[in-house]
BALOBA-1460 file (C-alpha; in Angstrom, 3 decimals):
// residues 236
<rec num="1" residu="x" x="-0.360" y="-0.736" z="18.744"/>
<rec num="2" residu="x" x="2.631" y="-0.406" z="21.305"/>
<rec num="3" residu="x" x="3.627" y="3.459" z="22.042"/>
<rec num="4" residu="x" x="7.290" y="2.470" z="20.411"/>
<rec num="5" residu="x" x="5.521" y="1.685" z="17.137"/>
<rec num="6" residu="x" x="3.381" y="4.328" z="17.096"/>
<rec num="7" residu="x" x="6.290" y="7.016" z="17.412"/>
<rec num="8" residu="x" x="8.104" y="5.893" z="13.981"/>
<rec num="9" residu="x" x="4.693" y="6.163" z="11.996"/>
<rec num="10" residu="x" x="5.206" y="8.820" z="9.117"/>
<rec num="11" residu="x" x="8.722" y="8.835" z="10.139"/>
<rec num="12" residu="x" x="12.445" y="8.190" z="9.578"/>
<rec num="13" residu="x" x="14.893" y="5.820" z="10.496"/>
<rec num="14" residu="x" x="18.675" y="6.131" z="9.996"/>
<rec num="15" residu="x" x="20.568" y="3.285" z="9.812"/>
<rec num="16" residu="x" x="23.956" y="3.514" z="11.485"/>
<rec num="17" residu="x" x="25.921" y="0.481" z="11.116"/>
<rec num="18" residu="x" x="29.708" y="-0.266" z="10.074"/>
<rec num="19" residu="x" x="31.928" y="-3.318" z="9.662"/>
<rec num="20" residu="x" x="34.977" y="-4.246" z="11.059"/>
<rec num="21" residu="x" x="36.562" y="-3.695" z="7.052"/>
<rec num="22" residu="x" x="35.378" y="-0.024" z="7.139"/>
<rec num="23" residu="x" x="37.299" y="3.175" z="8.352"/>
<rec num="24" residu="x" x="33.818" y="3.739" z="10.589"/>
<rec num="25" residu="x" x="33.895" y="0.638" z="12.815"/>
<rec num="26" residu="x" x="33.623" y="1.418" z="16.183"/>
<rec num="27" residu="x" x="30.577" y="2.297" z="19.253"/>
<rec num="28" residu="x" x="32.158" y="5.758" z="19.339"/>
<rec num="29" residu="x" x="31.647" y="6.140" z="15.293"/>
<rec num="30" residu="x" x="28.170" y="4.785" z="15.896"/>
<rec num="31" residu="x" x="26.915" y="7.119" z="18.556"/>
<rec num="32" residu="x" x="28.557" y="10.243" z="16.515"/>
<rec num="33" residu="x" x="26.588" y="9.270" z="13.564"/>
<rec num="34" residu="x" x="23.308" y="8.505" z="15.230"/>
<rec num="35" residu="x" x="23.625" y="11.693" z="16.892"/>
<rec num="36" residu="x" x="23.720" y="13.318" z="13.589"/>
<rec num="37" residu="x" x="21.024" y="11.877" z="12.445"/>
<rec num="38" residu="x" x="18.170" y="12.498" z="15.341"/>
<rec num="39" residu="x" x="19.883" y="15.973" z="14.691"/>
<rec num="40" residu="x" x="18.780" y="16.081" z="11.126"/>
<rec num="41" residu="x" x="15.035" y="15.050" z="12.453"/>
<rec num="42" residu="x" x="15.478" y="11.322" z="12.638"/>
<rec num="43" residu="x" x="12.400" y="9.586" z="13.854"/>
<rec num="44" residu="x" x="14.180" y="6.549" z="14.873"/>
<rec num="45" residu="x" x="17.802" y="4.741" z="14.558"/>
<rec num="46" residu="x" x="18.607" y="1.232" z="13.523"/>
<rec num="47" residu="x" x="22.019" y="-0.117" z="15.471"/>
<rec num="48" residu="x" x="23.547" y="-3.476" z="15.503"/>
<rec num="49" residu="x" x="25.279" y="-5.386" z="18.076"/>
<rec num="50" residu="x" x="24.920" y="-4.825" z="21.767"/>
<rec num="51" residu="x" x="28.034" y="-2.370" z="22.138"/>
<rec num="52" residu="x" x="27.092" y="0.222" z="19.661"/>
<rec num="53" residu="x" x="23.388" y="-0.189" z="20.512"/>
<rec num="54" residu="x" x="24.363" y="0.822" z="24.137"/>
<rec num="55" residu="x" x="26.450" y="4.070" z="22.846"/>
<rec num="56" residu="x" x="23.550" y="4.856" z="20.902"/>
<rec num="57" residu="x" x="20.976" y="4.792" z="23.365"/>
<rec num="58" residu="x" x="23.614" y="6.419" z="25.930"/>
<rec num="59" residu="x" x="23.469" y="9.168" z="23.058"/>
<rec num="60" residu="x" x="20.212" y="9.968" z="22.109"/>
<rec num="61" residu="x" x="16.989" y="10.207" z="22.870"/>
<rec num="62" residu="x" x="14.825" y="9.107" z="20.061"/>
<rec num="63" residu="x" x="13.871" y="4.699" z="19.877"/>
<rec num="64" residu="x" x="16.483" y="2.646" z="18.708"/>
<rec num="65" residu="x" x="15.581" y="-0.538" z="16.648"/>
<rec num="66" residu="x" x="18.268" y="-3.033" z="17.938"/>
<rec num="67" residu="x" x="19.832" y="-5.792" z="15.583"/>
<rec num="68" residu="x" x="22.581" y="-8.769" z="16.316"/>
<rec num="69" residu="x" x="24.177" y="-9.665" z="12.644"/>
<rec num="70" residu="x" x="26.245" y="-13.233" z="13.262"/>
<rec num="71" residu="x" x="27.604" y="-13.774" z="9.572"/>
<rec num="72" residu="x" x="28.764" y="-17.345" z="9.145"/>
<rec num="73" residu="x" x="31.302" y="-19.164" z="6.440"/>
<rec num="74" residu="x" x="28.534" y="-19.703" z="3.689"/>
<rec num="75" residu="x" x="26.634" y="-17.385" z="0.612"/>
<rec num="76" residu="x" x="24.628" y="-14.584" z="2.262"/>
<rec num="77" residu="x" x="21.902" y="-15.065" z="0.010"/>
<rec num="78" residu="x" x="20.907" y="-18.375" z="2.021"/>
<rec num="79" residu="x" x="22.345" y="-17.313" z="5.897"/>
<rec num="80" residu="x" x="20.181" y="-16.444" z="7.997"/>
<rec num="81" residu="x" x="22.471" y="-13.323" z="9.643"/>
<rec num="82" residu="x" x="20.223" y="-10.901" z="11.093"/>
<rec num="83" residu="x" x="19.127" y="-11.896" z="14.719"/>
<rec num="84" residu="x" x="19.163" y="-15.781" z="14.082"/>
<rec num="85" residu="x" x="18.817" y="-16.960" z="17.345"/>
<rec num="86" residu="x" x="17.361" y="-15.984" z="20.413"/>
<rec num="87" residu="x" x="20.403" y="-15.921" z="22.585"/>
<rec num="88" residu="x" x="21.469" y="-13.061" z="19.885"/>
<rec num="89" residu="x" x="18.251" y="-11.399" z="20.373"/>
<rec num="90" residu="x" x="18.603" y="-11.483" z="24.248"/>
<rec num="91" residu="x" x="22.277" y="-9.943" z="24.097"/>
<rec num="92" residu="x" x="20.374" y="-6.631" z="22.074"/>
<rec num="93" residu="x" x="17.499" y="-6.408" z="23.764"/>
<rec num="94" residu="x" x="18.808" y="-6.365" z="27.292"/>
<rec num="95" residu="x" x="21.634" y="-3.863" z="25.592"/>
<rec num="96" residu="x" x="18.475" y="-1.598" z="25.891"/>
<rec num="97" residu="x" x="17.247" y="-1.268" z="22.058"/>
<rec num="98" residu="x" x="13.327" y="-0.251" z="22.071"/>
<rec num="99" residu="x" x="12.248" y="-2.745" z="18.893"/>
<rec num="100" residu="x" x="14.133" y="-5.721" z="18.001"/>
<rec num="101" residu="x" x="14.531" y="-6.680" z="14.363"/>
<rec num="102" residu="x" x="15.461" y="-9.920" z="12.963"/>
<rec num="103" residu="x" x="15.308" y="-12.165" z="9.823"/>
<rec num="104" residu="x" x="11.569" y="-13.840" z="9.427"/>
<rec num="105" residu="x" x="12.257" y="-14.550" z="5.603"/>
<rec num="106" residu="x" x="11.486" y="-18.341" z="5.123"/>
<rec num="107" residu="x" x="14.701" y="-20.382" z="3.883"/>
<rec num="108" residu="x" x="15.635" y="-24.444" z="3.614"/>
<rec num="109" residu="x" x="17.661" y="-23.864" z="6.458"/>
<rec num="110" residu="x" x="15.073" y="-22.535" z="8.405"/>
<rec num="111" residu="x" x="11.371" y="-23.561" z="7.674"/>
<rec num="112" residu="x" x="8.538" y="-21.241" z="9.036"/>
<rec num="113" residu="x" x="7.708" y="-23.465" z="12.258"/>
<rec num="114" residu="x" x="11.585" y="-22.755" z="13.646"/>
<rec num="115" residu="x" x="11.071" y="-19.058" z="12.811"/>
<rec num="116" residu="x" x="7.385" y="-19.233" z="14.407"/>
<rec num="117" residu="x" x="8.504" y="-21.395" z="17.398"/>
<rec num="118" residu="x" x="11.465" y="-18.534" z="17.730"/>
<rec num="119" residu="x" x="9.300" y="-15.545" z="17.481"/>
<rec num="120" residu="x" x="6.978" y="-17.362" z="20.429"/>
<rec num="121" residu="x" x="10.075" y="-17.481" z="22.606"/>
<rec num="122" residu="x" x="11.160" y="-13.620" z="22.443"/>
<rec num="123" residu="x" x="7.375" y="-12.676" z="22.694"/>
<rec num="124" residu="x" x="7.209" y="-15.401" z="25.893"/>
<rec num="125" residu="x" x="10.382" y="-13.990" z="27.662"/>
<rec num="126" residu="x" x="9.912" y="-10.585" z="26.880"/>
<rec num="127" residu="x" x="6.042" y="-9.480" z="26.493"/>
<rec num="128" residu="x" x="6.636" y="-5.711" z="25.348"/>
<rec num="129" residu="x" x="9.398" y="-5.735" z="23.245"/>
<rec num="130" residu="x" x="7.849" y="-4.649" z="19.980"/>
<rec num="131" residu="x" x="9.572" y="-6.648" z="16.916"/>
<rec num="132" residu="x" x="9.859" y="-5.629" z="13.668"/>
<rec num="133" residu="x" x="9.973" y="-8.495" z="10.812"/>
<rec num="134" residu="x" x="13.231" y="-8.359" z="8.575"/>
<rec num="135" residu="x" x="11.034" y="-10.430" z="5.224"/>
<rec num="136" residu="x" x="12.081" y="-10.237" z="1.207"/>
<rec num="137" residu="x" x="8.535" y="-11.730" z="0.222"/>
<rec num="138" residu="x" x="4.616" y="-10.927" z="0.364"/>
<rec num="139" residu="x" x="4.363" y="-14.676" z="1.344"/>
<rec num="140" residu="x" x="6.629" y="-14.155" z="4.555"/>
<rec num="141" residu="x" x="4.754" y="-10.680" z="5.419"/>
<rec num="142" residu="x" x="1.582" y="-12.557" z="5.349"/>
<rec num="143" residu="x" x="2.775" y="-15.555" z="7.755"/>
<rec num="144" residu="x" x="5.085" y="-12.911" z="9.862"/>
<rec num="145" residu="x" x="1.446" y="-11.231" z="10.789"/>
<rec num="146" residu="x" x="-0.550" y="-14.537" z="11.184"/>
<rec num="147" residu="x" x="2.347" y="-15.271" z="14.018"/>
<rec num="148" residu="x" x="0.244" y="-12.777" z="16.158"/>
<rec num="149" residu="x" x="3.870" y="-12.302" z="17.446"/>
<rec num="150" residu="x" x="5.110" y="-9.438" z="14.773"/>
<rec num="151" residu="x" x="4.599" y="-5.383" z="15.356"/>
<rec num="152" residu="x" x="5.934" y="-3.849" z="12.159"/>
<rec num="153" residu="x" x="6.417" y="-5.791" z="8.563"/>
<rec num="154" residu="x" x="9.795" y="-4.457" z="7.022"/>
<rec num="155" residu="x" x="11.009" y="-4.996" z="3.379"/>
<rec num="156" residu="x" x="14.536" y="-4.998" z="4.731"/>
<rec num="157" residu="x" x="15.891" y="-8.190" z="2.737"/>
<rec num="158" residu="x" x="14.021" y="-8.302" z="-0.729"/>
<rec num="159" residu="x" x="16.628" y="-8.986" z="-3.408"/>
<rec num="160" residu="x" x="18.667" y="-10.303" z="-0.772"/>
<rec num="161" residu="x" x="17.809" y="-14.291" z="-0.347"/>
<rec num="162" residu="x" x="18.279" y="-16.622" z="-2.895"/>
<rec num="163" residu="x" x="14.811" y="-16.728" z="-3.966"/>
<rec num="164" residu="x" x="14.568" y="-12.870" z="-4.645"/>
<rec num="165" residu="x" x="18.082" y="-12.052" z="-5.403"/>
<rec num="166" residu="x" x="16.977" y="-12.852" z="-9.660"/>
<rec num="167" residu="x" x="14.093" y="-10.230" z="-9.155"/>
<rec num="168" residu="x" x="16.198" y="-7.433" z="-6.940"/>
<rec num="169" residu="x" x="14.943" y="-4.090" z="-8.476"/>
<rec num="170" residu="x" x="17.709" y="-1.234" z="-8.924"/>
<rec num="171" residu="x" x="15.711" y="1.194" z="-6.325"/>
<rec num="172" residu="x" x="13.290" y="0.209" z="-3.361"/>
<rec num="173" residu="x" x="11.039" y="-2.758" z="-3.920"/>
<rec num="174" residu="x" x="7.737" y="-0.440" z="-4.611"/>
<rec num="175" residu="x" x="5.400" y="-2.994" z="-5.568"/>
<rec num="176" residu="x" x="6.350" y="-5.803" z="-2.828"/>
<rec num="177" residu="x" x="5.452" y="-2.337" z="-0.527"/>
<rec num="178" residu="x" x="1.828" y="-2.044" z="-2.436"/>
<rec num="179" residu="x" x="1.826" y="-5.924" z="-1.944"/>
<rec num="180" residu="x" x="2.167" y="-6.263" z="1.837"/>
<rec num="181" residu="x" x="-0.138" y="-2.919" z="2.225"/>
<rec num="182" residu="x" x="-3.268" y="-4.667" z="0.419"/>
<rec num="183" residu="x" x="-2.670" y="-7.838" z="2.082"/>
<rec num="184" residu="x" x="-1.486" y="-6.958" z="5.938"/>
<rec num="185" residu="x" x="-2.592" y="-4.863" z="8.663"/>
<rec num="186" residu="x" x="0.543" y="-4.664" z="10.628"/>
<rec num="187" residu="x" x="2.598" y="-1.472" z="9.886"/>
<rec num="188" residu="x" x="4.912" y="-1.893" z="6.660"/>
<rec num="189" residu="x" x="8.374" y="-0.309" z="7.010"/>
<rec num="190" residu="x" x="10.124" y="-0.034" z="3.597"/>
<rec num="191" residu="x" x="13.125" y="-0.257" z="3.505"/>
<rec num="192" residu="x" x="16.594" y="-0.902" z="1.094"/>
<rec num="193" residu="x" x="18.002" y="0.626" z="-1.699"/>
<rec num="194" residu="x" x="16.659" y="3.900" z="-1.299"/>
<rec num="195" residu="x" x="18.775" y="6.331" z="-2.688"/>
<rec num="196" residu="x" x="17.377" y="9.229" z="-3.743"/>
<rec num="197" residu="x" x="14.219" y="11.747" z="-2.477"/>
<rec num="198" residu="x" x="12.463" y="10.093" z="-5.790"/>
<rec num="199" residu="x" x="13.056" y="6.416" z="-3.987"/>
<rec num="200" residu="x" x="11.747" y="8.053" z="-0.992"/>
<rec num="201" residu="x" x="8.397" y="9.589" z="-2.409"/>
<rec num="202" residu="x" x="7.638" y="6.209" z="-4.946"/>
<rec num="203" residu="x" x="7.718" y="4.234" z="-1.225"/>
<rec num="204" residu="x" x="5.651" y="6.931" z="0.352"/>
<rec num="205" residu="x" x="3.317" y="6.729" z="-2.455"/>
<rec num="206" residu="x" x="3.202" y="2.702" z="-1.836"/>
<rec num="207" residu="x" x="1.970" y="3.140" z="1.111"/>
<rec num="208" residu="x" x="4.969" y="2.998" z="3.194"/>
<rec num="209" residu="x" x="4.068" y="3.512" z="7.187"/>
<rec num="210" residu="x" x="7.635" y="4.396" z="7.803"/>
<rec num="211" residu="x" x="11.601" y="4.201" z="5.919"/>
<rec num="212" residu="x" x="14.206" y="3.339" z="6.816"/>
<rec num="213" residu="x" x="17.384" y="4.413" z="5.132"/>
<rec num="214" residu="x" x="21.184" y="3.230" z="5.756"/>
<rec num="215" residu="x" x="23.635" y="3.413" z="3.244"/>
<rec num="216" residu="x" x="22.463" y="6.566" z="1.454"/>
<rec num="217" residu="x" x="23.645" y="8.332" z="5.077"/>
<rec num="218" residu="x" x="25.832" y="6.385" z="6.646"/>
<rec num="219" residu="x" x="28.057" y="4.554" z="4.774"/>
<rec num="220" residu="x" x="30.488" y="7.087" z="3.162"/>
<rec num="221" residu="x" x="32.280" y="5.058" z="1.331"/>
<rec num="222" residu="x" x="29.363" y="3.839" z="-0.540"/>
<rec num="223" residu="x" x="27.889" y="7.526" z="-1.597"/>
<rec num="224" residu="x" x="31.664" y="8.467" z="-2.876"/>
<rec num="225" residu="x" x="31.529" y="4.859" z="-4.569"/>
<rec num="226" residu="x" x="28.057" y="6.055" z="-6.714"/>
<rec num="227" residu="x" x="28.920" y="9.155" z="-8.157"/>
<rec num="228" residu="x" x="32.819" y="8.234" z="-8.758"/>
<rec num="229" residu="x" x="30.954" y="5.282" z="-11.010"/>
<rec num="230" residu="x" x="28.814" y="7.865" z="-12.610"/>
<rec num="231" residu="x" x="31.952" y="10.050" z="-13.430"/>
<rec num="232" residu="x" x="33.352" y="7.156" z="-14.859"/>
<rec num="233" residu="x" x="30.548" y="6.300" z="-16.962"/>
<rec num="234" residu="x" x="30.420" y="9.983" z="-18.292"/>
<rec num="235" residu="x" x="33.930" y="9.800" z="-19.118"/>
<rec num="236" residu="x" x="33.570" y="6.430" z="-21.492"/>
């Protein structure tokens, strides 16, 4: 297991990312937030795009799991948005991340032998780089690992492709978690939705090697959106 790897086991990752729409957007925003987090004990940070990844690492101290999202004009349930290509994955990794993520779900617009052949290339052109596999279903966890090319199996986009978007559970997706841990060796990193301490302990309880948590910390503007909706729904 690389050294990387090994440092996020039993721990937590903060997710620090913000779009151009939000008041957050910026590598200076970024680095302030990841800060705050590897003060709070973060085990590891999650940054995307080169520039913030760079203020990040420039930052702090703790490994930085490095992603490139390139949104296009069509549904996100079907694109293919997180590290697509390995020109994308280059621009991250050489921005100095310590474990590149990207998409390894399996879509019509990209069978498994163009995610395979990809995967091959990053290992080929850079040997160490750990990479973590961004997956929605036990089928793609299982074919991630056979790739010999994956270090960490993540449950970053279930409930987020077409094909699991009908089945997206309210909370973290704890059985796909119990899934991947019967059937793969590889580290499982759960991760989305999780909300609350309770999310947190039902993924531990799955079997969860590590968590990763975003919005719950770092998107303000998503926290004030959940409990004005509950004050709402008190008041009706």
């Amino acid at each position: 297991m690389h050294k990387t790897v090994e440092k996020l086991l039993n721990g937590v990752v903060i997710s620090c990312q913000a779009y151009e729409d939000t008041p957050l957007y910026g590598s200076n925003y970024m680095a302030a937030m990841a800060q705050c987090a590897q003060m709070g004990g973060a085990d590891g940070l999650r940054a995307c795009w080169p520039q913030d990844i760079k203020a990040v690492k420039a930052a702090c101290s703790i490994p930085v799991i490095g992603i490139n999202k390139k949104f296009g004009d069509g549904d996100p349930l079907d694109e293919i948005f997180i590290t697509p290509t390995f020109e994308l994955a280059k621009e991250v990794i050489d921005a100095g991340c310590d474990i590149l993520a990207l998409d390894c779900t399996i879509r019509e617009c990209r069978p498994f032998g163009e995610l395979e052949l990809l995967l091959r290339q990053i290992k080929e052109a850079y040997p160490d780089m750990p990479i973590m596999a961004d997956l929605a279903t036990l089928e793609e966890a299982v074919k991630a690992e056979e790739t010999g090319c994956v270090d960490i199996i993540s449950t970053t986009l279930a409930g987020y492709t077409r094909n699991t978007c009908g089945t997206k559970t309210e909370g973290p997706d704890v059985e796909l978690v119990k899934e991947i841990k019967k059937a793969c060796s590889l580290p499982v990193n759960a991760e989305g939705r999780i909300w609350e301490l309770h999310d947190l302990e039902l993924v531990l309880e799955a079997g969860a090697d590590m968590v990763s948590i975003g919005s719950a910390v770092s998107r303000p503007h998503l926290i004030t959106e959940r409990f004005v909706n509950c004050n709402k729904k008190h008041k009706q």
